[in-house]
Every structure is written in structure tokens, then in C-alpha cells.
Backbone as JSON, one array per atom type, in Angstrom:
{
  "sequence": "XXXXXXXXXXXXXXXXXXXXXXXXXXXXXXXXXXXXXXXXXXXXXXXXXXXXXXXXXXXXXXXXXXXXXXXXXXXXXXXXXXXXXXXXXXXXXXXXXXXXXXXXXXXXXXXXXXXXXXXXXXXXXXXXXXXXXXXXXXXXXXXXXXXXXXXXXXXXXXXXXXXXXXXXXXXXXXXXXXXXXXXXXXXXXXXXXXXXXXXXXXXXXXXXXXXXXXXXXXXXXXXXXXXXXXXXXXXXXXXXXXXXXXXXXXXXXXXXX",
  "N": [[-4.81, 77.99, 65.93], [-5.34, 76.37, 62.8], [-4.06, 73.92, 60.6], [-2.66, 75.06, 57.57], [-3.8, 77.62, 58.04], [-3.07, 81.66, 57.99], [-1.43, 83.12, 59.94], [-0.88, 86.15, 60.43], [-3.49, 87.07, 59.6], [-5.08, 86.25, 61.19], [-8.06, 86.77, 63.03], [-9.41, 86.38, 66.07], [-11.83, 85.01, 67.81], [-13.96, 84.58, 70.01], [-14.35, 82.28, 71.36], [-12.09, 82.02, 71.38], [-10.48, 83.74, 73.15], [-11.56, 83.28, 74.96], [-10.21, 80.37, 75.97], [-7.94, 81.41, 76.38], [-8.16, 83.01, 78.06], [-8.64, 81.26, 80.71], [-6.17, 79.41, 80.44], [-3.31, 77.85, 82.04], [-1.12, 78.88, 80.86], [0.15, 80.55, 78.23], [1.79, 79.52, 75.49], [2.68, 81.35, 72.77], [4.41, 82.82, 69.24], [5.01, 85.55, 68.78], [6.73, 88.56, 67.9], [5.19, 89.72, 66.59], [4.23, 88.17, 65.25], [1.67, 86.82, 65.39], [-0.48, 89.0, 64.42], [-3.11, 90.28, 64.74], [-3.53, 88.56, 66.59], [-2.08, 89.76, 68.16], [-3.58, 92.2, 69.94], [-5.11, 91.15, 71.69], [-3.55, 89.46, 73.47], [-2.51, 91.91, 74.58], [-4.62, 93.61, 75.22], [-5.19, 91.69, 77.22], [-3.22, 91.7, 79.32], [-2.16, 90.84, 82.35], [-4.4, 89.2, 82.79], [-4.15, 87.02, 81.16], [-1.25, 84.58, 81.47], [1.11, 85.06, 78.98], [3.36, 84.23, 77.07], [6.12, 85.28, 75.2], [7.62, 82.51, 72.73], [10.03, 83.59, 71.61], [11.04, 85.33, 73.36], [13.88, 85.41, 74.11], [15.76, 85.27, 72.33], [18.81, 86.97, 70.57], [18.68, 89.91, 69.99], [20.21, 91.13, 68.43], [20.06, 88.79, 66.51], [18.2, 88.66, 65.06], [16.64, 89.15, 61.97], [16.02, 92.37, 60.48], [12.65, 93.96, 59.72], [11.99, 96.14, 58.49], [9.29, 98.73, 57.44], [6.87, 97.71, 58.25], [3.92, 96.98, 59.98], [3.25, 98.01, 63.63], [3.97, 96.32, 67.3], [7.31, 95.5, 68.25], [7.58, 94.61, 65.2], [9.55, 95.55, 63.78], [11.14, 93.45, 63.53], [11.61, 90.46, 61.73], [9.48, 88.01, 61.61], [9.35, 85.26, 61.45], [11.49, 83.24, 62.47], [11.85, 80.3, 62.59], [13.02, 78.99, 60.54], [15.44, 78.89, 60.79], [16.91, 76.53, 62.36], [18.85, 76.05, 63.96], [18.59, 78.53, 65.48], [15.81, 78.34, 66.26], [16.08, 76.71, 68.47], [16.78, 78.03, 70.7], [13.43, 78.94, 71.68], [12.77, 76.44, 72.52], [14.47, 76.19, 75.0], [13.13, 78.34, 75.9], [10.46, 77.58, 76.26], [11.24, 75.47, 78.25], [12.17, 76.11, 80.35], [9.89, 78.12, 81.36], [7.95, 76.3, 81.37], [8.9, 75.03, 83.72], [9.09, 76.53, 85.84], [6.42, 77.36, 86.75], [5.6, 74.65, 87.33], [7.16, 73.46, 89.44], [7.59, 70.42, 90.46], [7.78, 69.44, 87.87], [10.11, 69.46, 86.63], [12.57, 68.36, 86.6], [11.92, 66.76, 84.52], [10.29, 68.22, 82.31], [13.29, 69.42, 81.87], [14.71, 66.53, 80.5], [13.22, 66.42, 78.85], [13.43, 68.78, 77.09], [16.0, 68.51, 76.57], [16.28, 65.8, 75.16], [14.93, 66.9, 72.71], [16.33, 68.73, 71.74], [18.6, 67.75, 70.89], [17.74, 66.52, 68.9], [16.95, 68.49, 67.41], [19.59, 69.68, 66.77], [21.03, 67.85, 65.08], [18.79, 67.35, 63.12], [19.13, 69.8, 62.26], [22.09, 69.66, 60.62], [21.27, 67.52, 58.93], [19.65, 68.99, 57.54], [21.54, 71.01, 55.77], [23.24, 68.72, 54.74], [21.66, 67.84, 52.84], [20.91, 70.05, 51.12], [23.51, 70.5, 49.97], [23.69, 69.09, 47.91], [21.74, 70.73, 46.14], [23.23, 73.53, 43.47], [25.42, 76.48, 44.1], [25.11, 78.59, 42.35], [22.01, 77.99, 41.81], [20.85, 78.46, 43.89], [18.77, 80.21, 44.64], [15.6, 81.52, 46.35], [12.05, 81.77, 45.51], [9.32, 83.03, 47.01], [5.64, 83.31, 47.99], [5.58, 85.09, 49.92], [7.48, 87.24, 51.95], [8.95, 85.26, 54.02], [11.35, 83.97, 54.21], [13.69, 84.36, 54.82], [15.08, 83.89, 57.14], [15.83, 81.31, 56.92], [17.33, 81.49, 54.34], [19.39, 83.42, 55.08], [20.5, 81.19, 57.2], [21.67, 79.18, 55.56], [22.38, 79.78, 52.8], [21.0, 80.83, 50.6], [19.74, 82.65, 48.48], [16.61, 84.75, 48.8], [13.74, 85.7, 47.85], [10.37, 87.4, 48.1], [7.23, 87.55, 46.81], [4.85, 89.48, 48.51], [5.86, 91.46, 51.33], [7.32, 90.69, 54.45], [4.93, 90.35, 56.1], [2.1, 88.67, 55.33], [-0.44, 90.64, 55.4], [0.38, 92.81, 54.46], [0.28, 94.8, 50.98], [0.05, 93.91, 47.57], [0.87, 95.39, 44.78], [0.61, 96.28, 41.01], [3.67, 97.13, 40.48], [5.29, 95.76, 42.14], [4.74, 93.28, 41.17], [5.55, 93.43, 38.22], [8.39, 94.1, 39.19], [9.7, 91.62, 40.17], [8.44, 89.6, 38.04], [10.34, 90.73, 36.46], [13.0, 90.11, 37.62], [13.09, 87.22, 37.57], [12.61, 87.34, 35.01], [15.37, 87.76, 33.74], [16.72, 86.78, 35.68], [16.82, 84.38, 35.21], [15.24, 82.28, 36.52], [14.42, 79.3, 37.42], [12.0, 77.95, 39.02], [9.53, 78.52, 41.2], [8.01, 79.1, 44.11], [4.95, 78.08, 46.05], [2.79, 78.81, 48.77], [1.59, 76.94, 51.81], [-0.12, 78.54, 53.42], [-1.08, 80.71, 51.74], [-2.43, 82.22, 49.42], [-2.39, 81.33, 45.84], [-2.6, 83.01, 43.63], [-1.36, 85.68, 43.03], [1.25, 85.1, 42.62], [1.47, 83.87, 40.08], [0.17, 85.21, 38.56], [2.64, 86.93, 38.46], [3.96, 84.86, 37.02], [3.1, 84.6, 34.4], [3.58, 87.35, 32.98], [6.42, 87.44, 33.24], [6.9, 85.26, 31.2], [4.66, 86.1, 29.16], [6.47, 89.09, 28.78], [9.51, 88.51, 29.04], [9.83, 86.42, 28.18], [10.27, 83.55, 29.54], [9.58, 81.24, 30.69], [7.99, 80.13, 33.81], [8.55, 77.16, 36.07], [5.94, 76.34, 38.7], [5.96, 75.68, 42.12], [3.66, 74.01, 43.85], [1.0, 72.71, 45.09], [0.84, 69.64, 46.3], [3.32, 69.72, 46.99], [3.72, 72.47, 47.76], [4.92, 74.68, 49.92], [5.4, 74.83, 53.61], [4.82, 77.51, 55.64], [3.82, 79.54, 57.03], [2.19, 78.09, 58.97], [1.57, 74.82, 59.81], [1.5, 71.34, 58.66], [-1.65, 69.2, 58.34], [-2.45, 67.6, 61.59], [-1.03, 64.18, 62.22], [0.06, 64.2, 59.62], [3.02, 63.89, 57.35], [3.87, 66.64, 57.48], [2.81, 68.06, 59.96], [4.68, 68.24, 62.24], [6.63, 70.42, 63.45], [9.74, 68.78, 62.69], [8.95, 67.38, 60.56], [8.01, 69.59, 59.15], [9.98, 70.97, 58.36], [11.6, 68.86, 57.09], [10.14, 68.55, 55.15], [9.83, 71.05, 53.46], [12.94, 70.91, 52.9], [13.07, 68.91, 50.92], [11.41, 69.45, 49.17], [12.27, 71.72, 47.96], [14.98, 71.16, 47.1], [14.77, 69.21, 45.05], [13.47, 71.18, 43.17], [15.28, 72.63, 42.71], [17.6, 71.73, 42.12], [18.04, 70.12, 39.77]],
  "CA": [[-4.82, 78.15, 64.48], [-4.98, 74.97, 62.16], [-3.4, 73.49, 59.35], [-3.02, 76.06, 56.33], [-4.14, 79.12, 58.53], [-2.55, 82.81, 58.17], [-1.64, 83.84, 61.2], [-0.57, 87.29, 60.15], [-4.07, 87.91, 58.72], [-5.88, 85.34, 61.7], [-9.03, 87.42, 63.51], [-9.7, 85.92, 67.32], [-13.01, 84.5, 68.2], [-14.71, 84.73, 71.65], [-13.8, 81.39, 71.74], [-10.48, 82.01, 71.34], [-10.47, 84.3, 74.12], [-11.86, 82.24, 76.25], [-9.53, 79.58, 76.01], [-6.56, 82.35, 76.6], [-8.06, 83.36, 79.83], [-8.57, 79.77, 81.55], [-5.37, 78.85, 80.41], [-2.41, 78.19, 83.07], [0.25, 79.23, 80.37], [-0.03, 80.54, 76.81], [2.87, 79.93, 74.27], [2.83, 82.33, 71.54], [5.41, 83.33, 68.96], [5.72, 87.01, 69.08], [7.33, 89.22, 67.14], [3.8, 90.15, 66.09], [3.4, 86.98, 63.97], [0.1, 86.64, 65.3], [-1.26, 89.57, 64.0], [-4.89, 90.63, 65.25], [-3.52, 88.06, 68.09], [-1.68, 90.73, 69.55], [-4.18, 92.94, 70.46], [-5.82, 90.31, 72.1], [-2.42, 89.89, 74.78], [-1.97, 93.2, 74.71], [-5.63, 93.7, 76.41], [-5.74, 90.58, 78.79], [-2.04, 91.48, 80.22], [-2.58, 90.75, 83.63], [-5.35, 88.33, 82.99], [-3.27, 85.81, 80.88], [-0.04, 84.53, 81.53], [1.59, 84.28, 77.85], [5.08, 83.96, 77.07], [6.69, 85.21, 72.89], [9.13, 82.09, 72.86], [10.93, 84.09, 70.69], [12.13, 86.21, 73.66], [15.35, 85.46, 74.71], [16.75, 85.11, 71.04], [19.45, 87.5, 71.13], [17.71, 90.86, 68.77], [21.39, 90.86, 67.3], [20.25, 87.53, 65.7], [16.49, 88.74, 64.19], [16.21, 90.41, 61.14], [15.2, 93.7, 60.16], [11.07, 94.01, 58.62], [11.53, 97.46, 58.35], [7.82, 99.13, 57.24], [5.7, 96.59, 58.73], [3.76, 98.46, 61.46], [3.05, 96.83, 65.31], [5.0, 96.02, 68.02], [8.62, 94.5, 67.7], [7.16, 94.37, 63.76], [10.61, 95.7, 62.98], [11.66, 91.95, 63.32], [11.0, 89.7, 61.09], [9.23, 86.85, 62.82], [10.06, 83.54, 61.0], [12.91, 82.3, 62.84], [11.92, 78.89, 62.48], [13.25, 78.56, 59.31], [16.73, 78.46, 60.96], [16.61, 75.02, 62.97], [19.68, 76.43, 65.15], [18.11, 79.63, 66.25], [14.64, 77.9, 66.65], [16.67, 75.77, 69.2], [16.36, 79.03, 71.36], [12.51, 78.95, 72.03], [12.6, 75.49, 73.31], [14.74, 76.28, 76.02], [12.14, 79.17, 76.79], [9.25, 76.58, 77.11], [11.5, 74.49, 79.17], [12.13, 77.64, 82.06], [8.3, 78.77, 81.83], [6.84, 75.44, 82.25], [9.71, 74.24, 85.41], [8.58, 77.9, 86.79], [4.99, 76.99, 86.5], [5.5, 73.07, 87.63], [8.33, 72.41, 89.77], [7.66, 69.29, 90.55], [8.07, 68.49, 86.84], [11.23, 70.54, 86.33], [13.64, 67.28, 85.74], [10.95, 65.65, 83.25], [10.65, 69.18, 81.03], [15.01, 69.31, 81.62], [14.89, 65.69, 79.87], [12.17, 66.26, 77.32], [14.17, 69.71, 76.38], [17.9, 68.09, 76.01], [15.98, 64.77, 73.78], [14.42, 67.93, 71.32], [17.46, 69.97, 71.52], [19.52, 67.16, 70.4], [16.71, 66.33, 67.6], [17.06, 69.96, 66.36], [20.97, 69.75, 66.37], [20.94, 66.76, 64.05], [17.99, 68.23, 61.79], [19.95, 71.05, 61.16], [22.94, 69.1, 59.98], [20.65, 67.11, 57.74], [19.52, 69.95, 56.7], [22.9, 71.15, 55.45], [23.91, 67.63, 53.88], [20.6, 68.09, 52.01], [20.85, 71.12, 50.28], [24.9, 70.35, 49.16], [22.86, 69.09, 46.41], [21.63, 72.62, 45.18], [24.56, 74.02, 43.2], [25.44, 77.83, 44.34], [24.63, 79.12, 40.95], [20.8, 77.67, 41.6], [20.16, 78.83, 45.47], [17.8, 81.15, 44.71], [14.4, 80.81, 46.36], [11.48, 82.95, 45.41], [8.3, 82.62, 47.4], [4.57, 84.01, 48.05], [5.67, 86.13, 50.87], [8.66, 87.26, 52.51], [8.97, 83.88, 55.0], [12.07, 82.41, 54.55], [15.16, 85.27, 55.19], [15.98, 83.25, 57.74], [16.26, 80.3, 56.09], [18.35, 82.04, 53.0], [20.61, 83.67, 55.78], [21.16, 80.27, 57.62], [21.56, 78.02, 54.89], [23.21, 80.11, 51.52], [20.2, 80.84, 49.62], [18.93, 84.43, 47.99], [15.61, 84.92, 48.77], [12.76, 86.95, 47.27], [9.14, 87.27, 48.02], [6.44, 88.18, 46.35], [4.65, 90.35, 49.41], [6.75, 91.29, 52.41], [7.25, 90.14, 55.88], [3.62, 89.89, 56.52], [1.33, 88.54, 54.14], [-1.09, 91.91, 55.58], [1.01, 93.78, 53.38], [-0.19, 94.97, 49.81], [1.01, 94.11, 46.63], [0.98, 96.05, 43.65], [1.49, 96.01, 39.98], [5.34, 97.77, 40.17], [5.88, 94.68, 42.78], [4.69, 92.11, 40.25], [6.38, 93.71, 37.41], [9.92, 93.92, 39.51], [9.67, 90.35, 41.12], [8.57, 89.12, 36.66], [11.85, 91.01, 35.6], [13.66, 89.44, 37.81], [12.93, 86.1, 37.04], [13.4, 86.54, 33.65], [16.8, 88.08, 33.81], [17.88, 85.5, 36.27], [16.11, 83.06, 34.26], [14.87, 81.21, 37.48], [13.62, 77.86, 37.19], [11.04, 77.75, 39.71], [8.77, 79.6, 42.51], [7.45, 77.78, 45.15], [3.57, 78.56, 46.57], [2.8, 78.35, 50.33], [0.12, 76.52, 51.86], [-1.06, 79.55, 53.71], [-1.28, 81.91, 50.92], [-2.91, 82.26, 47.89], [-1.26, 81.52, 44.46], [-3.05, 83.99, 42.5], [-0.23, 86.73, 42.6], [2.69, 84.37, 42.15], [0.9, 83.18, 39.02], [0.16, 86.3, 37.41], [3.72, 87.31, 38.21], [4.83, 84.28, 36.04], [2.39, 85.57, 33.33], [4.35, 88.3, 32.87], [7.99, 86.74, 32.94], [6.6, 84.69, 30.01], [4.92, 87.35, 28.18], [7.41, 89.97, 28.88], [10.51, 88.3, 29.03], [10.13, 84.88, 27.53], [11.11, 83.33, 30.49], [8.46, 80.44, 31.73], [8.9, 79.45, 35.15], [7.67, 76.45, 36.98], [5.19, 77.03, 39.4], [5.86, 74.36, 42.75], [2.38, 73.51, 44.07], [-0.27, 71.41, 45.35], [0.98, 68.85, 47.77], [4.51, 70.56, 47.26], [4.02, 73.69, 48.37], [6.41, 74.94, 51.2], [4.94, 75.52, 54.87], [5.98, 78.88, 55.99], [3.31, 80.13, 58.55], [1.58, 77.14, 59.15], [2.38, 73.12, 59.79], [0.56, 70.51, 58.26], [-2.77, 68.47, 59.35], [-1.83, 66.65, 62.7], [-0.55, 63.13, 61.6], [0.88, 64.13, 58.05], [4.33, 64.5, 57.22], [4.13, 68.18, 57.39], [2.09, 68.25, 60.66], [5.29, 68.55, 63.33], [8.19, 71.34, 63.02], [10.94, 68.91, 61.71], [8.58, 67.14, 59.15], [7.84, 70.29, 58.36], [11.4, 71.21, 57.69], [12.14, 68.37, 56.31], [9.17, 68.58, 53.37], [10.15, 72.06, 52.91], [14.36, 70.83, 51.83], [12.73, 67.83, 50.13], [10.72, 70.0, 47.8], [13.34, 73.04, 47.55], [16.2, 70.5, 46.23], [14.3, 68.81, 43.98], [12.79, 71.83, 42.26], [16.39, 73.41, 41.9], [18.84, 70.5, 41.88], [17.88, 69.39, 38.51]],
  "C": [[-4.45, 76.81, 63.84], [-4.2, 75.16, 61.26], [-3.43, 74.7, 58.14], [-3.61, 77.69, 56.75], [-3.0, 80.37, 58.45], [-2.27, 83.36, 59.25], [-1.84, 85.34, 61.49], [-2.2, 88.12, 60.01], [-5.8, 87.23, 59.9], [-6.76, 86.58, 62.69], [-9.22, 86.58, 64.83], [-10.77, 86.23, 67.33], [-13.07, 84.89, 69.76], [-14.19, 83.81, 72.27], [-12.28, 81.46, 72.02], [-9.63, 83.03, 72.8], [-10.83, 83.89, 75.79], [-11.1, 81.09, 76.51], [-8.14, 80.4, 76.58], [-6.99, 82.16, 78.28], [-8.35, 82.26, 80.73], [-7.44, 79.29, 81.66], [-4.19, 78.77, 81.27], [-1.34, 79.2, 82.43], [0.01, 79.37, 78.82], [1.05, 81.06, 75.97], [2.42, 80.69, 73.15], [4.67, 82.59, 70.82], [6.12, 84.8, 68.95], [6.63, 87.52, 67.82], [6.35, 89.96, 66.37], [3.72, 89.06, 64.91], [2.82, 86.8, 63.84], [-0.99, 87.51, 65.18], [-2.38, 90.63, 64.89], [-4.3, 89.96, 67.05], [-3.02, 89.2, 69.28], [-1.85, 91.35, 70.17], [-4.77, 92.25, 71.76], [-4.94, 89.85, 73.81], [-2.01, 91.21, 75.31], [-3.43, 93.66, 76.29], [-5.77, 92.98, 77.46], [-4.4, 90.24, 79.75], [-2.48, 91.65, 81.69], [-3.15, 89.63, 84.04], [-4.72, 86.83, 82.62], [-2.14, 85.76, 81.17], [0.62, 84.23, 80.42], [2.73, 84.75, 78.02], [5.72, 83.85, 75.08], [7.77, 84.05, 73.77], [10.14, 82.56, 72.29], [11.56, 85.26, 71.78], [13.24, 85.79, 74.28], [16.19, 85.03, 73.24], [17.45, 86.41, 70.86], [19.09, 88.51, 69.76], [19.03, 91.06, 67.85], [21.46, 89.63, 66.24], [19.03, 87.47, 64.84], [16.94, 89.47, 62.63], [15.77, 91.24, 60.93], [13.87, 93.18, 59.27], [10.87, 95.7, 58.58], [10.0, 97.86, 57.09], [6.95, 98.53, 57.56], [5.8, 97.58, 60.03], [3.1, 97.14, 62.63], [3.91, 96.63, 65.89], [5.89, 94.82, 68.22], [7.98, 93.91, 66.43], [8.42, 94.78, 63.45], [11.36, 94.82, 62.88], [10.77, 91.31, 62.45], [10.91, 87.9, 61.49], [9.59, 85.35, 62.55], [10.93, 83.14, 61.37], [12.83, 80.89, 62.82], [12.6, 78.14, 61.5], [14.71, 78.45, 59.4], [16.81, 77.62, 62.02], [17.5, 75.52, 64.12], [18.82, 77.23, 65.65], [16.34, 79.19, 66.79], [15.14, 77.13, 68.41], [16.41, 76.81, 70.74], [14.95, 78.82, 72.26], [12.35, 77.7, 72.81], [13.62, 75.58, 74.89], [14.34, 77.11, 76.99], [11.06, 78.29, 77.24], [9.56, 75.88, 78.23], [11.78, 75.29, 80.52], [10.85, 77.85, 82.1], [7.88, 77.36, 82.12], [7.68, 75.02, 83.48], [8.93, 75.25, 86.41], [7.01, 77.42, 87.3], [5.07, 75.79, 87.61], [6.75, 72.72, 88.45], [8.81, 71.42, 90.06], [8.07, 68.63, 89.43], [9.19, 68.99, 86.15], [12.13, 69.34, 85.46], [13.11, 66.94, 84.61], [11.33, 66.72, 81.7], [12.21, 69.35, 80.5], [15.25, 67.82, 80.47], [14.18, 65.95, 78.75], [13.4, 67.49, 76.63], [15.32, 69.12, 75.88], [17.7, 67.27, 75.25], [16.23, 65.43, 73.12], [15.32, 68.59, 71.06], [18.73, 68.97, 70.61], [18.79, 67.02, 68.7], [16.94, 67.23, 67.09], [18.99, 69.88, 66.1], [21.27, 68.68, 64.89], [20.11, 66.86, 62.7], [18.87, 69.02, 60.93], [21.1, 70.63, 59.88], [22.67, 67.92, 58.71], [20.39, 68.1, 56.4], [20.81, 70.93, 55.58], [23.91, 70.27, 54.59], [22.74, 68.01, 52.59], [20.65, 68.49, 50.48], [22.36, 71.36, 49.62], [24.63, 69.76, 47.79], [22.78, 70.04, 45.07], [22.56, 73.58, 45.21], [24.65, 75.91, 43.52], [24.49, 78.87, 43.64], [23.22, 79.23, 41.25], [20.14, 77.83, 42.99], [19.72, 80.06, 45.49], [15.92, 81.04, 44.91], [13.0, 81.9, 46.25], [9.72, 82.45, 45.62], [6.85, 83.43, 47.44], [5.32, 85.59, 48.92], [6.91, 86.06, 51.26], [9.01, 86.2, 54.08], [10.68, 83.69, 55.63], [13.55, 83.23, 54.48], [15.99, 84.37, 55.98], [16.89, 81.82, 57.35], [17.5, 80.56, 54.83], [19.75, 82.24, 54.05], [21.76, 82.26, 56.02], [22.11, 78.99, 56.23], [22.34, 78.36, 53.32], [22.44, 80.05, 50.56], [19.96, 82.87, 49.66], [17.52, 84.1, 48.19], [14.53, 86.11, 48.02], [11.22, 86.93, 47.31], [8.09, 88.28, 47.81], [5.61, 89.89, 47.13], [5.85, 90.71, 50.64], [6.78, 90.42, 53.51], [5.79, 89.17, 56.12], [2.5, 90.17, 55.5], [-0.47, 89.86, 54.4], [-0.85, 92.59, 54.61], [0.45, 93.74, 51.64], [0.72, 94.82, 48.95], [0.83, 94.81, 45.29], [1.2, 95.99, 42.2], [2.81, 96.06, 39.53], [5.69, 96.3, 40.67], [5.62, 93.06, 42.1], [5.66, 91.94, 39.03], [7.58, 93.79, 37.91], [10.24, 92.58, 39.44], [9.91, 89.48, 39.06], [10.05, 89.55, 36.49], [12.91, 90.35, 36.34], [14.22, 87.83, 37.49], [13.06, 85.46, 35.87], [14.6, 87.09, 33.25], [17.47, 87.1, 34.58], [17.91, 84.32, 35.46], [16.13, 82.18, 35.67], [13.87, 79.83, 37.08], [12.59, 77.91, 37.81], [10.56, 78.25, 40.78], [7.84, 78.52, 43.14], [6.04, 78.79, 46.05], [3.06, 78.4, 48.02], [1.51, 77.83, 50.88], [-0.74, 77.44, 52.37], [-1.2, 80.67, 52.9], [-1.29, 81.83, 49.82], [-1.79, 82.14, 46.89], [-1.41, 82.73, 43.77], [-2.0, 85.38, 42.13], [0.58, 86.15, 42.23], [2.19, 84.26, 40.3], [0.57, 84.51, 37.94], [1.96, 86.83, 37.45], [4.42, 86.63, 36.97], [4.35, 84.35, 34.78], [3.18, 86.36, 32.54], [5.71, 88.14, 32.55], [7.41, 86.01, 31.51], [6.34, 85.68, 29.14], [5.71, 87.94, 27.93], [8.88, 89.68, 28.39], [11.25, 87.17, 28.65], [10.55, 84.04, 28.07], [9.66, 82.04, 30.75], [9.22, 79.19, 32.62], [7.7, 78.46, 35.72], [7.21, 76.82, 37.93], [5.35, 75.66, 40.64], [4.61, 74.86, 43.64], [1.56, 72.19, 44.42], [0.42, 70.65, 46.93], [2.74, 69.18, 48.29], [4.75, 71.6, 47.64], [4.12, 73.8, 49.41], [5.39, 75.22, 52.35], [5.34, 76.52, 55.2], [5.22, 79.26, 57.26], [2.41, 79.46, 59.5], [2.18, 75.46, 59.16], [1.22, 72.54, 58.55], [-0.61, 70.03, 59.0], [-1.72, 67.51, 60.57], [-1.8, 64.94, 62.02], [0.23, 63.25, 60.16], [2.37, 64.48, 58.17], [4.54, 65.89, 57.62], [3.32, 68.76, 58.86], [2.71, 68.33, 62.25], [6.19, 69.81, 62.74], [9.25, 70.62, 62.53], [10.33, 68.0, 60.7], [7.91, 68.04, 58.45], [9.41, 71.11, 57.38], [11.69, 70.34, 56.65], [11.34, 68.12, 55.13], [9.49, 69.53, 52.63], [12.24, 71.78, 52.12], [14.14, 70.08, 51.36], [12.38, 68.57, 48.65], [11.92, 71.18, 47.2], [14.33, 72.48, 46.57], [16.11, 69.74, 45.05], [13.63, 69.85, 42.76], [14.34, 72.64, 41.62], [17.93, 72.69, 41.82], [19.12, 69.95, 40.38], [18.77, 70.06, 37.47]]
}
């Protein structure tokens, strides 16, 4: 899946199937993040060898997605969005590929303890960062329900437009709650994701204006947040911690002010 793709909502090709079953070893995230993908492991168990890195994160540390339907859908799959608990999955890649490769066991042991240190240090950026954005103003309100984890880890309220999984329907009641909120909090700003349409956010803020006299900035374009997707390969936004770090760049600047 590229740059700006849905995973939640992503359909598997022939091709895509064919690349599964050749493959020695296929990372996936799991938790049913990949949607359609899961049918797709579900049928070729036996045939592929894949691996959720997301299992050995301890289910006392997931969140609830209660009504989202599919298996282990009652988690809510974004854990990336907490840099510690992401820290997890890399020490699953680093056991499945030694298992796989033992000859290259020490090499993956060194590459893992570099990245593990890299994510320890992120995080704590991440954390100087956002001492910026005053209590009062850590409220983040997005397309979809993404970024729990992120709110949990980090001391933000969250609120998104659709749920868990941008599959999920949204409604006029859920436009009209999400507007009243916004203009009772009087929020400054809503942030747009690269994998998912504006067009609901945007009528929501419609509505806060009309309704409630409230007009809220809309963050967009080359600012809008990664949530289920990276960036193009080479761009800032095109690894996991320059994707982190575009996503507290833009967050602190839209509610620091």
C-alpha cells in the first residue's frame, strides 16, 4: 500500500496475492488494520508465513474499538501513534526475522537495539515538543478516530469525525454532535488526514459557523497529519519518525498559538 492509501478501506489485487504467497515472511499490522487484507491471511494460512507485529503488545495496553466488526476489531489498531508502545513491534520483527535467518541473528540484534534507541529518544522529543501546547488547548479533533493512542500517550483529548475505521459510516447526528462541540469548546482548529477525504470535516465546520458562530480553522494540504499512511518514499513524511515528527510539528503549531 503506497503513500496516502486507506488501508482500512484497501481491496487486494491478484497481484497482491501473488506477492504474499512467494514471500519468505510477511509483516503485517493486525488488529484488522488491513481491512479486506485480512481475508486474504485468513485464506492463505498455511500458504503464507505472516506475522501482526502488533502481537506481543500486551492487550492490557490496546484500546477498546468497541462496534467495529472483524477479528481482534475490538482493538483499536493505531498504536503507532504512541512511539513507546510502537517500540514493541520492532522487537517482533527482530525474533521473526533471527527465526527465519540465523545466520543473521547478531546483525537484526544490532539493527533492533540502533532503532530501539532511535524510538526512545523520538519519544522524548516528542514530549519536549508538545510542552509547548498549553493544557487548556490539547484538544485534537481529526477525520477519523486515529490518534487515541496518541491522546492517551501524550495528554491530549481526542475526537474524530468517523470511528476507529474509516469503513465506518457517518451521519448527520455525528456531524451535528462533533459541530456542537466545537463550538462550545470553541476549538481553534481540525486537522485533515492524508488518507481521508476532507469533505465531512468541512461540512462539519459549516455548521459550527452557521450554527454556533464558531469558525474553525481547517489544517490541510501539505499539513495534514499522517494517520494510516506514511509519506512518498524520500519526503519528510515517508519513514515512521518523520512521520511523527511532521505530525507534532503541525499539531503545535496549529494549537500553540
Amino acid at each position: 500500500m503506497g503513500a496516502g492509501v486507506d488501508p482500512h478501506r484497501y481491496l487486494p489485487t491478484a497481484g497482491d496475492r501473488g506477492k504474499l504467497e512467494s514471500a519468505h515472511l510477511v509483516f503485517f499490522s493486525g488488529l484488522h488494520l488491513e481491512g479486506k487484507m485480512t481475508d486474504t491471511f485468513e485464506k492463505a494460512r498455511g500458504r503464507i508465513r505472516g506475522v501482526p507485529v502488533t502481537r506481543d503488545i500486551p492487550r492490557e495496553d490496546l484500546r477498546p474499538a468497541e462496534g467495529e466488526g472483524g477479528p481482534d476489531s475490538q482493538f483499536d489498531p493505531h498504536v503507532w501513534f504512541d512511539v513507546r508502545l510502537w517500540m514493541k513491534p520492532v522487537e517482533c520483527v527482530r525474533a521473526e526475522l533471527a527465526a527465519l535467518d540465523p545466520a543473521g541473528a547478531d546483525q537484526y540484534r544490532r539493527n533492533a537495539d540502533a532503532y530501539l534507541k532511535e524510538l526512545a529518544a523520538l519519544d522524548a522529543e516528542v514530549r519536549q515538543k508538545l510542552t509547548r501546547v498549553p493544557p487548556e488547548k490539547r484538544v485534537l479533533v481529526t477525520s477519523h478516530d486515529a490518534f487515541g493512542y496518541f491522546g492517551r500517550a501524550y495528554g491530549f483529548e481526542v475526537k474524530g469525525l468517523q470511528g476507529v475505521s474509516t469503513a465506518s459510516e457517518t451521519g448527520t447526528p455525528d456531524r451535528q454532535k462533533l459541530a456542537e462541540f466545537l463550538g462550545t469548546r470553541k476549538i481553534p482548529a481540525v486537522f485533515t488526514e492524508t488518507s481521508v477525504p476532507d469533505a465531512g470535516l468541512k461540512a462539519v465546520l459549516d455548521t459550527a459557523r452557521n450554527d454556533y458562530g464558531h469558525s474553525v480553522r481547517l489544517v490541510g494540504g501539505d499539513d495534514a497529519l499522517f494517520s494510516d499512511a506514511l509519506g512518498v518514499p524520500g519526503s519528510p513524511g515517508g519513514t515512521y519518525p518523520g512521520m511523527v515528527r511532521h505530525n507534532v510539528d503541525v499539531i503545535v503549531e496549529a494549537l500553540a498559538r
